[in-house]
N, C-alpha and C positions, 0 to 999 in steps of 0.2 A: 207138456212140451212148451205151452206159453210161460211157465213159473221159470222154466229151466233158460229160456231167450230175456226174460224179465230179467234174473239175477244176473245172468253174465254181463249184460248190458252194465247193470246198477254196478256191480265189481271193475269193468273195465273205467266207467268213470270212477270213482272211487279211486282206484290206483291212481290213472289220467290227474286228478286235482294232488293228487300227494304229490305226485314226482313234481307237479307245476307248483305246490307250494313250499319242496324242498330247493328247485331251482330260484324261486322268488328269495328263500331264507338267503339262499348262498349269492345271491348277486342282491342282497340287501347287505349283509354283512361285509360283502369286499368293498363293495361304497361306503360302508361307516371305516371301513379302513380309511379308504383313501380319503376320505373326509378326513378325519383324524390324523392323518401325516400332510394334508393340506394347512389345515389349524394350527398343528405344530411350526408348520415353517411361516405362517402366517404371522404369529407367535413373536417366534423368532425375529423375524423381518421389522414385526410394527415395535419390538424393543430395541431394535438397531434404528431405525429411522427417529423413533424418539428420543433417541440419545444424540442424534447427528443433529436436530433440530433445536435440541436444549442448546446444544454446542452453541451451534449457529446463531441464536437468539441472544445469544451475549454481545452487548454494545462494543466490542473491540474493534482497535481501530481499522485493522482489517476489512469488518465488515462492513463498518461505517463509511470507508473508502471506497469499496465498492458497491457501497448502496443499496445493500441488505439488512435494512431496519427502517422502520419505521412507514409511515405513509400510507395511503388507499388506495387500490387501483380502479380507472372507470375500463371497461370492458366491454368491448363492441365484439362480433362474426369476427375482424384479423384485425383487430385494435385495441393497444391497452397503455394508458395513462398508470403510472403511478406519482401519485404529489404526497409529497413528505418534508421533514426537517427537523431541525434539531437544537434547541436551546441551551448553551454553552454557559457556566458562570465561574469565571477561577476568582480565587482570593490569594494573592501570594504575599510574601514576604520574606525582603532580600535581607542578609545579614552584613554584605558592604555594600559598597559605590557600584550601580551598573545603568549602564544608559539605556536600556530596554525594559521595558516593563510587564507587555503583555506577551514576551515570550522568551526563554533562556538563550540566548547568544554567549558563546563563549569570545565575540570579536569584539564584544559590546561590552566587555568589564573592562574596563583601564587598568591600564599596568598600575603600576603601585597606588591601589585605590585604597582608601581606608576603611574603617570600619561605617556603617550608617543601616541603621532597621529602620527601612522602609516597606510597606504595604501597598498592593493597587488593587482594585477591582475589576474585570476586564469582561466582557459578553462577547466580544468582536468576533469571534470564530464560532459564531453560530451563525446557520446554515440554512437556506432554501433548497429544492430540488424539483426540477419535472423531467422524467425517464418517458419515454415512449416507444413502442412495438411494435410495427406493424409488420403484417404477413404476408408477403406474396407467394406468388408462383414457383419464382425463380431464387428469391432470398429474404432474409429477417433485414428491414431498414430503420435504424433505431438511432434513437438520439437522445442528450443526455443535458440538460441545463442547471448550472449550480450556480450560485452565489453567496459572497457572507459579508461581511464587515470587518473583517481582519486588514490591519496594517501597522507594518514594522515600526511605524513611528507614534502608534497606541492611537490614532485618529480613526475611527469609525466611518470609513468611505464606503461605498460602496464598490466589491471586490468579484470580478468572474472567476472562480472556479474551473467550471468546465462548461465548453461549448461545443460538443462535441458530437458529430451522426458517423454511422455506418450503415454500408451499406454491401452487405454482403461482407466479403475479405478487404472494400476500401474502405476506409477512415479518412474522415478531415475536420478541422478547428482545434477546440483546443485542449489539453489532458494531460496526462501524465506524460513524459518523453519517453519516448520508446529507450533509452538508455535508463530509465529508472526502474524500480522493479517495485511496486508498493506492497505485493504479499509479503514480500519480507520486514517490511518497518515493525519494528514494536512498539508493542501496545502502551503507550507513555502518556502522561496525562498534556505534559509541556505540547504549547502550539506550535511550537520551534523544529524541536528534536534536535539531536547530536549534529555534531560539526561533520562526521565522516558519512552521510548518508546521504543518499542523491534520489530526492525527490521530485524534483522542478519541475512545472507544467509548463508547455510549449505549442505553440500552435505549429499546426505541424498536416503534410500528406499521409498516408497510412497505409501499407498492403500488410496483410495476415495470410500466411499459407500452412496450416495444417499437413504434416510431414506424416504423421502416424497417429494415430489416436491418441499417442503420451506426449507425441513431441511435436514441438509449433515453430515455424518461422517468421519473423516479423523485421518486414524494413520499411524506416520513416526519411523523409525530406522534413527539416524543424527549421524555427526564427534561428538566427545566429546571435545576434548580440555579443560579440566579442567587446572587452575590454583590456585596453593596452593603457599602461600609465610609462606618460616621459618623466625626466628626470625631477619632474618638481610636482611629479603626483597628480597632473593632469590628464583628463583620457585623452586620446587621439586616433582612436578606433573608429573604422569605418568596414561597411557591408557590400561584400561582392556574391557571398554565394552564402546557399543554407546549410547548415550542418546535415552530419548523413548518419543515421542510427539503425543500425541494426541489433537483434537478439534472437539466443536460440534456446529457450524453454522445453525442459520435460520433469512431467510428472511422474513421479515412482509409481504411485498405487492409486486405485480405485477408493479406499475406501476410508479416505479423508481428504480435503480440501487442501491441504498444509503444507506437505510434504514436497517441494519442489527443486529443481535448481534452474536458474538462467545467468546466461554467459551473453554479456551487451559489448558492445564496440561503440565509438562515435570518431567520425572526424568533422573538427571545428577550427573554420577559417576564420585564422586571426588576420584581418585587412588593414591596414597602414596606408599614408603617404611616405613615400621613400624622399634621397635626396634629390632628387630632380622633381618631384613632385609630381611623379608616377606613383599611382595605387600599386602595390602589394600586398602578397597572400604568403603567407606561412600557417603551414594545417596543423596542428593540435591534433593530438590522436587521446581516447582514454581507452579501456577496458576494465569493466565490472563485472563480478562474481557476487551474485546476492542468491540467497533462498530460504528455505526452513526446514527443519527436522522436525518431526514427531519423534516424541522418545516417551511419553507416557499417556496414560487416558486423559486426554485432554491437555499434554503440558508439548512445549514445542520450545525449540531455539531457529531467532531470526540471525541472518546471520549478512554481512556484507564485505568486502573487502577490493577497492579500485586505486586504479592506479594513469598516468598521464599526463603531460605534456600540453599547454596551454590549455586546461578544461576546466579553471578553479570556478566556473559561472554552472557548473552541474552540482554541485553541493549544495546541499542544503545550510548551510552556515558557512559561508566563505572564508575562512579565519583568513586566506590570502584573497583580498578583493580584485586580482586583477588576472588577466590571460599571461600577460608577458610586460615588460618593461623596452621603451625602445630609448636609444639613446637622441642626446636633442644634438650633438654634434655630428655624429656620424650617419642618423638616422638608420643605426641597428639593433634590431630587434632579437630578444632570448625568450623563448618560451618560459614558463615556471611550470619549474616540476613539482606534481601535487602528488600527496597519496591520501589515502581513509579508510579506515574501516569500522565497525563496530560489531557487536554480540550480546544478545539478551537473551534470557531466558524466561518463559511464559512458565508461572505455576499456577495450575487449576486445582483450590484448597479443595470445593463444593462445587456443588449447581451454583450459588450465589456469592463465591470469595475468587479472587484470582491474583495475583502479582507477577511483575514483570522486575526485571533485575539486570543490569549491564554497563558497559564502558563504551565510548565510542569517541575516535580520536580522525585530527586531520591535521597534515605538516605539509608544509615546503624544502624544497630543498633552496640550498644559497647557490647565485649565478654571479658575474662579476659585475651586475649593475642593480644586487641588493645593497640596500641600504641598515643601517641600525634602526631603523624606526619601524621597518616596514616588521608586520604579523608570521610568524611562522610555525608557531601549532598549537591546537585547544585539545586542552581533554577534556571529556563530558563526563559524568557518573550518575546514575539516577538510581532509584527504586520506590518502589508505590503498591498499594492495597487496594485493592478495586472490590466493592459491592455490587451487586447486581439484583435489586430486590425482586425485578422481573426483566421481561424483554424492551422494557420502553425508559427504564429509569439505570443510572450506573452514577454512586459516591465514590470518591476516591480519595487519596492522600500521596502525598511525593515530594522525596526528599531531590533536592540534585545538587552537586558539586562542580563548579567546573573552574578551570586554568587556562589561562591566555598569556600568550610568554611573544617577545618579539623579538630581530634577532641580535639584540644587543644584549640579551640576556634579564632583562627588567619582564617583569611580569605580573599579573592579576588575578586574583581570589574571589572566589563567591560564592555563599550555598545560597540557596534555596527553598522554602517549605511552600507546597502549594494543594489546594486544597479544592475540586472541580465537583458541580454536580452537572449531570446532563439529564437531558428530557428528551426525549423524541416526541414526534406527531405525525 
């Protein structure tokens, strides 16, 4: 009787550990599953973010603009410092007459200029930076300080960039103007860029309102700076109010940086004394259409095109220097009509090769108190080869072409060959 209560016992364990180490195999086995289809996507994922980081770690001027390279950051609990910058060196050389040196102006070649190979050496557009982060409660309050040594007339001053905090969706000092768009500029070696591209920093108020997770609202109070020339080419511009900018941004896709469009407005009071020697305001209005396309792994086209009514002080190359012309008899004033646009295309050879490629132009139209002398459109042309032998160093090469015609029909010639290296830190 005891042998027979013995074995059954010893049998029911027996069975009891199978079925518990049949149940252990099979909830071992479906977690080496899902291990394995976690791994795979893991996989997956760290070769997509590797490749979004290669991207990203290319000195384009994109990045560079927004301040994604280089530097260290010191890091507190809800604080963080990053200090960086970036050591600039071009070598050019002009094949005629141009009054500019350390950057392509197409305003700056003289009409019938002759031929003259000159060279300069230029560092001024390198760069300081201090970014900071901190973390509250209620919002991220950041601020942004640039400076470099860049000036249009090749003297090495000391030059601010940006001065800029947020704070939350407000903004205030000084950046990019809310009517410029800088994800779209291309990647160009030139300190200048094209005559039809509207870059310009402004100090300026700031609201940001986030409409949808793709699409952003933004409206600025900016300096004005209006410029009015009388008839002998004098300014006589004067400041009543700020310019008003708005823009409305959206992003296609998740899953690149690139791809965007935004649609900008401004109006810009142009201020005068009249004939009684009453202050007046006549507003300038522009609208700009800038962004980019992705079209291959890694290859994009930047793209701009604006148009408006006293705003020739939002380009970045004036080829017309002035808002409007007022007359010195009747003290009346014409706005000038401007337009510009440009298009490049970004090609990603390698990890380490890239070229950019394009046209970029800006005209006036004639009013009845142009003159023959006065500027009315530049073409730009460039293209360049860019090395990247990692994320801290970028060689390059770039050819540019550009024309300056005025409206008496006389006009000026110039290439360009320029040759940049950069260094980050």
């Amino acid at each position: 009787m005891f042998k027979k209560i013995f074995f059954t016992v010893l049998f029911a364990a027996i069975s009891t550990n199978a079925h518990s180490q049949n149940s252990d195999s099979t909830e071992i086995a479906n977690l080496k599953a899902r291990l394995d289809s976690l791994e795979a996507k893991q996989n997956a994922y760290s070769k997509f973010l590797v490749s979004q980081i290669k991207f990203d770690q290319q000195l384009t001027r994109k990045n560079i603009e927004a301040g994604e390279y280089g530097g260290f950051v010191l890091s507190g609990e809800n604080t963080s410092i990053n200090i960086g910058g970036l050591i600039k060196t071009n070598l050019t050389r002009d094949f005629k007459e141009m009054n500019a040196t350390n950057y392509f102006a197409v305003s700056q070649i003289p009409v019938d200029n002759g031929s003259e190979n000159k060279y300069a050496m230029d560092i001024g557009s390198s760069r300081f930076y201090i970014n900071s982060v901190v973390k509250t409660d209620n919002f991220n309050f950041k601020t942004k300080f640039e400076f470099d040594f860049f000036n249009t007339s090749g003297q090495m001053n000391f030059r601010i960039r940006h001065a800029y905090a947020e704070a939350g969706r407000f903004g205030i000092g000084k950046t990019y103007s809310n009517y410029s768009n800088i994800n779209s500029s291309p990647d160009i070696l030139d300190n200048g860029g094209g005559p039809g591209e509207i870059s310009i920093k402004q100090i300026q108020l700031r609201y940001a309102h986030p409409i949808t997770n793709d699409l952003r609202w933004v409206f600025a109070l900016e300096e004005s700076n209006g410029v009015i020339y009388g008839n002998d080419n004098t300014s006589v511009a004067t400041t009543l109010f700020p310019d008003i900018t708005t823009n409305f941004r959206y992003k296609f896709n998740d899953y690149d940086d690139i791809t965007h469009l935004q649609l900008a407005g401004v109006l810009h009071p142009v201020s005068y004394y009249d004939d009684i020697e009453e202050r007046n305001t006549k507003w300038g209005w522009g609208a700009n259409i800038a962004g980019a396309i992705g079209v291959l792994d890694g290859d994009y086209i930047d793209f701009q095109v604006s148009y408006g009514q006293g705003v020739s002080k939002y380009y970045n190359d004036p080829v017309v220097p002035f808002d409007a012309r007022l007359d010195a008899a009747t003290h009346d004033v014409v706005l000038k009509e401007v337009y510009g646009w440009f298009a490049y295309y970004h090609r990603k050879w390698s990890e380490h090769f890239a070229s950019n490629a394009g046209y970029s132009y800006m005209g006036a139209a004639d009013d009845k108190y142009t003159l023959d002398t006065d500027e009315q459109l530049g073409h730009y042309v460039s293209a360049n080869l860019i090395y990247y032998p990692n994320s801290k160093i970028a060689l390059g090469a770039e050819y540019i072409y550009g024309v300056h015609r005025n409206v008496s029909g006389k006009r000026g010639t110039n290439g360009r060959l320029q040759f940049q290296a950069l260094f980050t830190f």
